[in-house]
C-alpha positions as CSV (number, residue, x, y, z in Angstrom):
1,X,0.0,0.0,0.0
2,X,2.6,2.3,1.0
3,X,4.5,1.3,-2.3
4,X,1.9,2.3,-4.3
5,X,0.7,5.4,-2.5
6,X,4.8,6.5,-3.3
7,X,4.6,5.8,-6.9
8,X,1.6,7.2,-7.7
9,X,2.3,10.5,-5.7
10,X,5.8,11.0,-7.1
11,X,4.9,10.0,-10.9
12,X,1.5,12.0,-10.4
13,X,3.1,15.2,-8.8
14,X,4.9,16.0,-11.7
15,X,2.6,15.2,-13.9
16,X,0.1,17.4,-12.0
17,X,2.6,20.7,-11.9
18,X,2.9,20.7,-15.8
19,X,-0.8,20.4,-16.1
20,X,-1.7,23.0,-13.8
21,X,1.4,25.5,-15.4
22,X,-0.7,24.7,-19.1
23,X,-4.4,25.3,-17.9
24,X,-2.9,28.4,-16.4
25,X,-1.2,29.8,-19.2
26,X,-4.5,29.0,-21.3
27,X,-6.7,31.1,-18.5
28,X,-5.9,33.6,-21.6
29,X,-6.5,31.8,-24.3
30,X,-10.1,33.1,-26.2
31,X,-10.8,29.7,-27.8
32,X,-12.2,26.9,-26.1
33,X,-10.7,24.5,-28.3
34,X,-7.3,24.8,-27.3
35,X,-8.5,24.0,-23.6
36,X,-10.5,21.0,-25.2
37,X,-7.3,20.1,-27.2
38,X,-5.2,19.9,-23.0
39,X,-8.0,17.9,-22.3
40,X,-8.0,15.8,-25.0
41,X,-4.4,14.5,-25.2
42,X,-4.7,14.3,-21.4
43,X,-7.8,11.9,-21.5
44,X,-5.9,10.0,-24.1
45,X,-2.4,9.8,-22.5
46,X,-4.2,8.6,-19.5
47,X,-6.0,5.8,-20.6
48,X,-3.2,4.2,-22.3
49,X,-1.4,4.4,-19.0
50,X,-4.3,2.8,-17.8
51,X,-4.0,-0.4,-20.5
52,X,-0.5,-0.6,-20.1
53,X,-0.7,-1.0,-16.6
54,X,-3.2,-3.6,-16.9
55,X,-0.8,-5.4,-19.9
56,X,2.3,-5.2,-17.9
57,X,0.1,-6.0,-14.8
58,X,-0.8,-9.7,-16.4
59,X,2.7,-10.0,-17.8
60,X,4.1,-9.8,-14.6
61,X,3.1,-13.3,-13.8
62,X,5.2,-14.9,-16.0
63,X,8.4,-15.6,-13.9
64,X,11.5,-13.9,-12.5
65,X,13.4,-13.9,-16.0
66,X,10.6,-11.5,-17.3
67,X,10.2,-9.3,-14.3
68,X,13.8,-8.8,-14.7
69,X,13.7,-8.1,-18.0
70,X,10.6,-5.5,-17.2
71,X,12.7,-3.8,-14.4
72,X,15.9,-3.3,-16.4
73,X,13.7,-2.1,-19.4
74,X,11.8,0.3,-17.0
75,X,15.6,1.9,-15.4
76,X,16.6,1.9,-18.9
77,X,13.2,4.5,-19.9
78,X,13.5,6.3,-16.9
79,X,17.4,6.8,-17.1
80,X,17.3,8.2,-20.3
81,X,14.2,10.5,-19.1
82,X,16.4,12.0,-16.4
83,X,19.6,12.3,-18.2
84,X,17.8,13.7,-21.2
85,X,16.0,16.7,-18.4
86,X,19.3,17.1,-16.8
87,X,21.6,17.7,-20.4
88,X,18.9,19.5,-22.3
89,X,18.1,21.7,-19.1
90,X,14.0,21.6,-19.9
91,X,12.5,25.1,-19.1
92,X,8.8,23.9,-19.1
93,X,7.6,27.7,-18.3
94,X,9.4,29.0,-21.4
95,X,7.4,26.3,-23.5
96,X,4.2,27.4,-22.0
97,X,5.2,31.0,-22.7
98,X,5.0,29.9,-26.3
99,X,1.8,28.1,-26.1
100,X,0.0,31.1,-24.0
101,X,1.5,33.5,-26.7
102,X,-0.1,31.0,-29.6
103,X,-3.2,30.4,-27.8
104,X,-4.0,34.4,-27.6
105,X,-4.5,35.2,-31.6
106,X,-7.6,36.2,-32.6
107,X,-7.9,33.1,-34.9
108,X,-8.1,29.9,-34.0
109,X,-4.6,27.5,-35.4
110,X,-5.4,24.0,-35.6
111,X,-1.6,23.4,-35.6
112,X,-1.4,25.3,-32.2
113,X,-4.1,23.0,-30.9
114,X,-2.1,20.1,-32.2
115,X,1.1,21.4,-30.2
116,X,-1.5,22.0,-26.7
117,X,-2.6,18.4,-27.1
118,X,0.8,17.1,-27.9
119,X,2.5,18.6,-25.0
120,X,0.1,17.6,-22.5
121,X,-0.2,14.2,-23.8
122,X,3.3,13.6,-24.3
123,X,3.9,15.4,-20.6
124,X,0.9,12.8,-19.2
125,X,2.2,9.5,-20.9
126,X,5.7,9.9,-19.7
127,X,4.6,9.8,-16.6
128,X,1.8,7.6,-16.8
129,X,4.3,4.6,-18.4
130,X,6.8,5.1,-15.7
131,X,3.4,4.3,-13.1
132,X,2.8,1.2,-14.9
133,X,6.1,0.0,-15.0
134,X,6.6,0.8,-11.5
135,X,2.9,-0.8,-10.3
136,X,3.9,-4.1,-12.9
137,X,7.2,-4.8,-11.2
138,X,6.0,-4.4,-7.6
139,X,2.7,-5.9,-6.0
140,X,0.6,-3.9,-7.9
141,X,-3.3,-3.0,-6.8
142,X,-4.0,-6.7,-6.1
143,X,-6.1,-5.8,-2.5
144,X,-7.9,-3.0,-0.8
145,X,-4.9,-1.3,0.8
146,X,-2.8,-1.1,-2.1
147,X,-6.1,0.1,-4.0
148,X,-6.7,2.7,-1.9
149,X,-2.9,3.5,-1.4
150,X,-2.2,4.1,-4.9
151,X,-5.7,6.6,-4.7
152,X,-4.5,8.6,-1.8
153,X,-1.4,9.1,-4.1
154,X,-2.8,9.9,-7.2
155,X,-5.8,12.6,-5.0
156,X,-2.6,14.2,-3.2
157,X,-0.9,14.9,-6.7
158,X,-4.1,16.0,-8.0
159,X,-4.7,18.6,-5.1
160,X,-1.0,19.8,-5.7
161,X,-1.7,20.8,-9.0
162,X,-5.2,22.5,-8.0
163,X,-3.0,24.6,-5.8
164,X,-1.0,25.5,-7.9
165,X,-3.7,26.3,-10.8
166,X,-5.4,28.2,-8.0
167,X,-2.7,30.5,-7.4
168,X,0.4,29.1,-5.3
169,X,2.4,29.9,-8.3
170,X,6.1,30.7,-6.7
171,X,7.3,27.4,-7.2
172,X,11.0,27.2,-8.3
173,X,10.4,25.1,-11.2
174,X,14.6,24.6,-11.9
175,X,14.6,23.9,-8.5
176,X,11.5,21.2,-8.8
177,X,13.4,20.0,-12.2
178,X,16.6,19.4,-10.3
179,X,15.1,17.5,-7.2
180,X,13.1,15.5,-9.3
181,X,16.4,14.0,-11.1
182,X,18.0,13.4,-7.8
183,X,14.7,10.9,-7.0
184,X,14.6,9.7,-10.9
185,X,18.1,8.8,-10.5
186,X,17.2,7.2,-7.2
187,X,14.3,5.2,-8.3
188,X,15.9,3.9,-11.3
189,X,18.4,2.0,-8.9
190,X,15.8,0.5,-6.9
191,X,14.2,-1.0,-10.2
192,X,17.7,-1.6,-11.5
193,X,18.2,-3.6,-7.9
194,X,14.5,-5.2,-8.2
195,X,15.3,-6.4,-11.5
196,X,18.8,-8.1,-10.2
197,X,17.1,-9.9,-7.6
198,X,14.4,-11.5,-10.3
199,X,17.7,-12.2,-12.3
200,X,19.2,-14.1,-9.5
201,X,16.3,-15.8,-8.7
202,X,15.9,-17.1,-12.1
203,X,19.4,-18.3,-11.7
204,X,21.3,-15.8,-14.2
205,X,23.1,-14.3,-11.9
206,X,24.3,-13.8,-8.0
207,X,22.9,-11.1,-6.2
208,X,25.4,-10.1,-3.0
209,X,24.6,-10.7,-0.2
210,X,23.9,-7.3,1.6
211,X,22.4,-6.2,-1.5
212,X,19.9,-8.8,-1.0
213,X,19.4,-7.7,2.4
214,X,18.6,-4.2,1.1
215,X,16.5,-5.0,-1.6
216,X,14.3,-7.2,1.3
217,X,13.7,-4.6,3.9
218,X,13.7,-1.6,1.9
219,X,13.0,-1.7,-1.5
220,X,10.3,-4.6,-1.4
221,X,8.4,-2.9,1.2
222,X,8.2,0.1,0.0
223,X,10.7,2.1,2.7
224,X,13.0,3.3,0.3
225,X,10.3,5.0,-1.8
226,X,8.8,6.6,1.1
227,X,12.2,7.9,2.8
228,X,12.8,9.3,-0.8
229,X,9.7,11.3,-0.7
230,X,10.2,12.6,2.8
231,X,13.9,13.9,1.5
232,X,12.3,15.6,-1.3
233,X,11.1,18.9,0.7
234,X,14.6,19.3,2.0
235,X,16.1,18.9,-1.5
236,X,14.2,21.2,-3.0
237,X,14.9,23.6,-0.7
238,X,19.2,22.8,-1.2
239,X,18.4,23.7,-4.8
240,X,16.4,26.8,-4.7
241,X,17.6,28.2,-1.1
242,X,15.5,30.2,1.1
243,X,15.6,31.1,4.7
244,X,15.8,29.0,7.5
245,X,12.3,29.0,8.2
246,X,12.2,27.6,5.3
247,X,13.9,24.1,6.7
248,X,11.2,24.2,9.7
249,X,8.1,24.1,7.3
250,X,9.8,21.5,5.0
251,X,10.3,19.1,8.4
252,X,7.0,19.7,8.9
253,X,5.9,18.3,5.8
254,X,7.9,15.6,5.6
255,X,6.7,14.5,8.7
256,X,3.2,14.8,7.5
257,X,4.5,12.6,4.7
258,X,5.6,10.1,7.2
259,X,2.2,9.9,8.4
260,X,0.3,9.5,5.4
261,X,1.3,5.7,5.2
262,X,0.7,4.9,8.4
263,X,-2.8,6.9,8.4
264,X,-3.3,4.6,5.3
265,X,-2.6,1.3,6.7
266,X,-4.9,2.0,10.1
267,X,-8.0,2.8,7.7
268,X,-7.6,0.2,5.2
269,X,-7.7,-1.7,8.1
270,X,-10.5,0.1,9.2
271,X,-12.4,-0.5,6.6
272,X,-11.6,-4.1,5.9
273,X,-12.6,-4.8,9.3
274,X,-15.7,-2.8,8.6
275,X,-16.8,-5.3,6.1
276,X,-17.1,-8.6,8.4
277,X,-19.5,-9.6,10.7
278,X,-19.4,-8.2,14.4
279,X,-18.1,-12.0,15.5
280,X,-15.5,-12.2,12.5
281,X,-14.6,-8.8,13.2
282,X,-13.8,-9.5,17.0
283,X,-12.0,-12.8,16.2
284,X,-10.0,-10.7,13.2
285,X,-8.6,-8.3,15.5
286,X,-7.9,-10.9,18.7
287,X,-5.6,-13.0,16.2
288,X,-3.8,-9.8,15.2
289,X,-3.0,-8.6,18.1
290,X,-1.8,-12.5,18.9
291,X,0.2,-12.5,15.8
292,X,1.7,-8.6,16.7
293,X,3.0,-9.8,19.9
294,X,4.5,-13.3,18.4
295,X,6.1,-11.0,16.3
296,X,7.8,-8.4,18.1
297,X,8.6,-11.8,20.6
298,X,10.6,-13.1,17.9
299,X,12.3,-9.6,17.2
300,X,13.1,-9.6,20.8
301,X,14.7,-13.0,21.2
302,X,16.6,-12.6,17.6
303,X,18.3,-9.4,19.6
304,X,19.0,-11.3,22.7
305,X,20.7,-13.6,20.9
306,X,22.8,-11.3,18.8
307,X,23.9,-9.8,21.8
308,X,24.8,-13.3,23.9
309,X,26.7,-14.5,20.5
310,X,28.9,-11.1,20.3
311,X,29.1,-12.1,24.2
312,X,29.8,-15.3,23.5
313,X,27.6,-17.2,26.2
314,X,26.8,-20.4,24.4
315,X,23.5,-21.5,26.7
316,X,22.7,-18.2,26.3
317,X,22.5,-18.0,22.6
318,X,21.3,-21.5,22.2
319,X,18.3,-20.5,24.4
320,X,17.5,-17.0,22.4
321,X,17.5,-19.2,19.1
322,X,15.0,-21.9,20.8
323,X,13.0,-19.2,21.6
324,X,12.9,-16.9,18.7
325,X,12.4,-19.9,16.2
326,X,9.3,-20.8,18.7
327,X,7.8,-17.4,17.6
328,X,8.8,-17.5,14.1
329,X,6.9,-21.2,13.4
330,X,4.1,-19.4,15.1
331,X,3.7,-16.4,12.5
332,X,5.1,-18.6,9.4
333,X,2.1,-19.6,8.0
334,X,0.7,-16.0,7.8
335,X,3.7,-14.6,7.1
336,X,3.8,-17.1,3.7
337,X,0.3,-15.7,2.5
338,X,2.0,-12.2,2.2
339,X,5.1,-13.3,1.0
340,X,6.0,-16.9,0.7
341,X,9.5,-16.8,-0.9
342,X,10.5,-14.6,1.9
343,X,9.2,-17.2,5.0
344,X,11.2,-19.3,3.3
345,X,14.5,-17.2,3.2
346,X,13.5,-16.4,6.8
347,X,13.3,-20.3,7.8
348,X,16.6,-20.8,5.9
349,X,18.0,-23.8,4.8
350,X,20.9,-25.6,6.1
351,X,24.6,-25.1,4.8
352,X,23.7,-21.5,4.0
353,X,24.1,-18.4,6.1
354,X,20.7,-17.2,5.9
355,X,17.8,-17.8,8.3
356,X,17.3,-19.5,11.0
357,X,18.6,-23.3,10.1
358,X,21.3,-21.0,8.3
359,X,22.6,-19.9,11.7
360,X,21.7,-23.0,13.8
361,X,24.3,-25.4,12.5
362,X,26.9,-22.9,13.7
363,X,25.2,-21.9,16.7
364,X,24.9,-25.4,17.8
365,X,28.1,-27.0,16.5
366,X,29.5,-29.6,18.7
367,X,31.7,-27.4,21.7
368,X,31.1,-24.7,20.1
369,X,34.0,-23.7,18.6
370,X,32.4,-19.9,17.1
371,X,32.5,-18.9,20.9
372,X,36.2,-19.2,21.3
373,X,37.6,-18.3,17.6
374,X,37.1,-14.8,17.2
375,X,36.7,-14.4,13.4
376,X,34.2,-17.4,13.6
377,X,32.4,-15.9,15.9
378,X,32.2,-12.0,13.8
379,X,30.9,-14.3,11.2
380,X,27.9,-15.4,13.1
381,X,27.2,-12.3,14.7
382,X,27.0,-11.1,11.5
383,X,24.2,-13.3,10.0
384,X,22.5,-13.1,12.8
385,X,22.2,-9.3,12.2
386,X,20.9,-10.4,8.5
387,X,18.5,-12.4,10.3
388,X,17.3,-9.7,13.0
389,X,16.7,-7.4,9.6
390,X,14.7,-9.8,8.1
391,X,13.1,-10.6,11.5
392,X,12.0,-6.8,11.9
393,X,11.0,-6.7,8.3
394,X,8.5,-9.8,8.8
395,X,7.2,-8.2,12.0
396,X,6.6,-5.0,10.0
397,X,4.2,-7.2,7.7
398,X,2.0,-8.5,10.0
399,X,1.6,-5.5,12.1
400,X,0.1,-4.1,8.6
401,X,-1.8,-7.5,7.5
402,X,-5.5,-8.0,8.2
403,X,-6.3,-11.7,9.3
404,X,-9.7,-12.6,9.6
405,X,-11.5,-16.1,10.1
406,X,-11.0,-17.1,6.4
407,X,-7.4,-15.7,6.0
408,X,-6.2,-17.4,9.3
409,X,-7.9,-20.9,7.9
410,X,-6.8,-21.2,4.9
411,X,-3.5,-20.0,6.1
412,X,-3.0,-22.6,8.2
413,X,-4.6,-24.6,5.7
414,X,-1.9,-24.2,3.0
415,X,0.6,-24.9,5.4
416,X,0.7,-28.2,5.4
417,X,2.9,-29.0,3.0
418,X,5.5,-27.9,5.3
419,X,4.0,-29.7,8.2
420,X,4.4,-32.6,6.6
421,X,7.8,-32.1,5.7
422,X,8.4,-31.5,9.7
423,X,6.4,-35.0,10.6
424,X,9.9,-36.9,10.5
425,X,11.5,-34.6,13.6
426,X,15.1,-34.4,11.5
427,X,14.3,-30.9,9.7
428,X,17.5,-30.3,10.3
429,X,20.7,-32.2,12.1
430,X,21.9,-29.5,14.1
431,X,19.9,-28.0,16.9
432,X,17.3,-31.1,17.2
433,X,14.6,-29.0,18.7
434,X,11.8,-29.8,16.3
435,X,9.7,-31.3,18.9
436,X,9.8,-27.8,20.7
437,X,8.6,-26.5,17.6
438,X,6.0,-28.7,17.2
439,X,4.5,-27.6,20.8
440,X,4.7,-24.1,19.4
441,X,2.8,-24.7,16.3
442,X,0.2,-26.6,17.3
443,X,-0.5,-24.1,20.2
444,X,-0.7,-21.4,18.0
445,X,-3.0,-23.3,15.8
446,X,-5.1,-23.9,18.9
447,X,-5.0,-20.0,19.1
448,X,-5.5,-19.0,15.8
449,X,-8.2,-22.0,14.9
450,X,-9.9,-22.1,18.5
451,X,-12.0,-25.1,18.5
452,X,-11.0,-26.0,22.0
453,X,-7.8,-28.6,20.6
454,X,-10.3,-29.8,17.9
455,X,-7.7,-29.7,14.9
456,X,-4.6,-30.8,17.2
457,X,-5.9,-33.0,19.2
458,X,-5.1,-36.4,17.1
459,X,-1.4,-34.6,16.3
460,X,-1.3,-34.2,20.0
461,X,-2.2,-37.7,21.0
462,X,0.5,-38.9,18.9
463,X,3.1,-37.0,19.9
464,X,2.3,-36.9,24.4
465,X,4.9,-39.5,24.9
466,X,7.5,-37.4,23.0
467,X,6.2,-34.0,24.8
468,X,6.7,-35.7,28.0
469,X,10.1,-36.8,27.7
470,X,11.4,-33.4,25.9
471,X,10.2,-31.7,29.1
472,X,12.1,-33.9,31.2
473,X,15.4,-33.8,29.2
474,X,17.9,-30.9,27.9
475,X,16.3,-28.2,26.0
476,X,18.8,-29.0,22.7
477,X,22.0,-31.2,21.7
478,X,24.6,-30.2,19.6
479,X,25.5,-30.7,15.7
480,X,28.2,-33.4,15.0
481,X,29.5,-33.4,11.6
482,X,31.0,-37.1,9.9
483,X,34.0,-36.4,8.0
484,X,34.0,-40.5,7.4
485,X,30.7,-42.6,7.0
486,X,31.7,-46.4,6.1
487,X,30.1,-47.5,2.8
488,X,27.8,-49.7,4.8
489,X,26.0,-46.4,6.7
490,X,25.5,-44.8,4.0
491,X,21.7,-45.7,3.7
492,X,21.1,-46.1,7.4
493,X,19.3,-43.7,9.7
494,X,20.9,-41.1,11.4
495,X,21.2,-41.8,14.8
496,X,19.0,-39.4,17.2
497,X,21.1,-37.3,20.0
498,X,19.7,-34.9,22.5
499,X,16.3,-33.8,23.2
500,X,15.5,-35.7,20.3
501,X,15.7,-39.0,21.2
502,X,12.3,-38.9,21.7
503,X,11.1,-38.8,18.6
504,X,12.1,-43.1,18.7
505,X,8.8,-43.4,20.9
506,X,6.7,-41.7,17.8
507,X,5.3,-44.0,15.1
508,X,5.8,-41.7,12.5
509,X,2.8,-43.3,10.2
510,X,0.3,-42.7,12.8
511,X,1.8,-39.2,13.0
512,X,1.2,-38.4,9.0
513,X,-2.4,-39.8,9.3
514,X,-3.4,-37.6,12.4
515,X,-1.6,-34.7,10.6
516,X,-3.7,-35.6,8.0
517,X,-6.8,-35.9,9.4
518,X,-6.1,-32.2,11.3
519,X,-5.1,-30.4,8.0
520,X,-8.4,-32.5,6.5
521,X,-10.4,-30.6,9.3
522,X,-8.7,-27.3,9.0
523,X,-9.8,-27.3,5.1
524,X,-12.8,-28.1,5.1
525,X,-13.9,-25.7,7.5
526,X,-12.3,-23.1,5.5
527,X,-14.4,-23.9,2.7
528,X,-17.5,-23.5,5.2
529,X,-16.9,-20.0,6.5
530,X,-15.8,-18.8,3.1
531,X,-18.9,-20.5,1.1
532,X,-20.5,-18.5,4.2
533,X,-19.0,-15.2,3.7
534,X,-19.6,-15.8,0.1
535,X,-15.9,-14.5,-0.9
């Protein structure tokens, strides 16, 4: 929402100020029809933004290759716009001067109309294009919030130019010219960057690391937009100086501008809860609130642990992760409706520095051996600051998502497939916590689901003996890597160290067919309440 708000302001602004500069210099003009002529290439301009956006809109689904391809083409367009303003030095009031003088003959000159309708057209589909390729290569007006973000952002550019129309005409427009290369210049990175990461997704290329990072929490969410349109008052002002007073009134509304997203995201919320019955309405907002405090939990426990790593405190560390990862299975399955490539980065994999399992198999290596090297230990500290990021980033989404009874089901409901994955307890060989992680999930689904243990009871049935011993036992063992496996082991099961011995008293068949039968239960209810709710 925020995204879209951002684009549609920035792109729209402009857009806005040359309009309002033409209709004013026509105020003059005797004949109608070169007014009708502003109007027309306007209306024209704007409704092949419109279809483009809805053609690059659908093209966007076609994979990473292509919305690299899209991204790079859009930096490319833009690029050349800015460079083009910034060498040619465009002087848009001494091309309206022109226009005015045209407009004022006594006859009328169809070839002056031509030129009215020209320059606002070419002046609105400039701007228009950049819109769509911005809209195509980001989420894109797919729900209520980023409907009604991209809205607020077009009717804030829209009363800008009324202003100005109206008479706040001692705008600086070199100084407007020169700010708005400075954010052109700035935006084409961040689709220059978007388009890497579809790139290196597709498996063309590598994106680094902290660039990855970057393009995560700020780009993807819309933050570097919005910082960028906040900075823009204070640019401005570098260009075309002034007093200090000045400064004060540009803080002022860049603080205003600050507030304009969050405004947005409490009444799309607002409204969406508007729209559900009073008891939907009062279970939506009691599983956001649980999901807000799972959250900023994780958040927390990610920060402890940074700090007992840099520390080096081993049990300390160790504990933080148990408990962070606890919070973070909790939020996964909504977190993977909003954004499920990135609850996967955040669960990480195994072998790669990245999310959680990315971390564990260091933090939990056999004696630890991070705690006492010192460039080991820098290491880990520093992907566990990638993972805080990424941890305050996910929090940041589902303080802004709204979850009510049909979201939460079929959330839950589509996250079986992991589950399932999870129903063997050896996720990953390092840690050994699953079954912890299993007593967090399925009280979260309890929660989330209510129904009084309804949907976990047969997971839980299966799994008491293994609860039971887990609570009696250490809370986690440690990774031991093989560096020689004899020929005849290669095929045999790993054996089970640690907390996780007790996943030998758990028929794991009988745990797949409960897990069944709960996800079974979970889905078909879903269908109820949304056959119910008619969506």
């Amino acid at each position: 929402m925020v995204q879209e708000m951002v684009i549609t302001l920035r792109e729209g602004g402009e857009t806005s100020l040359i309009l309002a500069l033409l209709f004013s210099s026509l105020k003059a003009a005797r004949h109608v029809a070169y007014r009708a002529a502003a109007w027309t290439g306007f209306a024209l301009a704007l409704g092949l933004s419109i279809i483009a956006g809805v053609f690059l809109h659908d093209l966007g689904e076609l994979g990473p290759l292509f919305g690299g391809s899209l991204a790079w083409i859009g930096a490319g367009f833009i690029a050349s716009l800015a460079i083009q303003l910034h060498m040619n030095a465009v002087d848009y009031r001494a091309q309206l001067k022109q226009l005015r003088d045209s407009a004022t003959v006594d006859r009328v000159s169809w070839t002056t109309a031509l030129g009215i309708g020209s320059f606002a057209f070419v002046s609105v589909i400039r701007e228009g294009l950049e819109t769509a390729i911005f809209l195509a290569n980001g989420a894109g007006p797919r729900s209520d919030g980023s409907w009604l973000g991209a809205g607020v952002g077009l009717a804030l550019a829209a009363a800008f130019g009324v202003s100005v129309y109206l008479g706040f005409r001692k705008l600086n427009i070199r100084a407007f010219m020169r700010t708005t290369e400075i954010l052109l210049f700035a935006l084409v990175f961040s689709l220059f960057l978007s388009g890497w990461h579809e790139f290196a997704e597709g498996g063309l290329l590598s994106l680094p690391r902290p660039l990855h990072l970057f393009h995560e929490t700020w780009i993807q969410g819309g933050l570097f937009l919005q910082v960028l349109l906040c900075a823009g008052p204070f640019l401005y002002l570098a260009f075309a100086g002034g007093p200090l007073i000045h400064y004060a009134r540009a803080a002022g509304i860049a603080v205003l501008l600050a507030l304009i997203p969050m405004s947005l995201g409490a009444g799309a919320r607002a409204w969406e809860h508007a729209r559900l019955a009073p008891s939907d309405r009062n279970a939506a907002i009691g599983v956001e609130r649980t999901a807000e405090t799972r959250a900023l939990a994780m958040v927390s426990a990610l920060e402890t642990l940074r700090k007992r790593a840099h520390r080096g405190d081993v049990a300390g560390a160790r504990a933080a992760w148990v408990e962070a990862r606890g919070r973070f299975v909790q939020i996964e399955p909504l977190l993977a409706r909003i954004d499920g490539e990135f609850a996967e980065e955040l669960n990480g994999e195994p072998g790669k520095a990245v999310g959680f399992h990315g971390v564990e198999a260091e933090l939990f290596r056999e004696r630890a051996p991070w705690a006492g090297a010192a460039g080991r230990r820098a290491a880990l500290v520093g992907d566990l600051g990638d993972l805080l990021a990424r941890g305050r980033f996910a929090a940041g989404r589902i303080d802004a998502m709204t979850i009510d009874p049909v979201v939460t089901r079929e959330a839950w409901a589509k996250h079986g497939w992991v589950l399932r994955g999870r129903s063997d307890g050896q996720e990953c060989a390092a840690s050994q916590t699953s079954i912890l992680e299993w007593g967090a999930t399925l009280d979260a689904m309890d929660a989330d689901l209510g129904g009084n243990g309804r949907y976990t009871e047969p997971v839980r049935v299966v799994l008491a003996p293994a609860f039971a011993e887990a609570a009696r036992g250490p809370r986690f063992g440690e990774h031991r890597e093989e560096t020689r496996v004899a020929p005849e082991r290669l095929h045999t099961q790993a054996p089970l160290t640690g907390p996780d011995r007790v996943w030998d008293s758990v028929d794991r068949q009988r745990l797949r067919r409960a897990l069944d039968e709960t996800l079974a239960r979970i889905e078909r209810d879903a269908s109820v309440v949304a056959r119910h709710e008619g969506r």
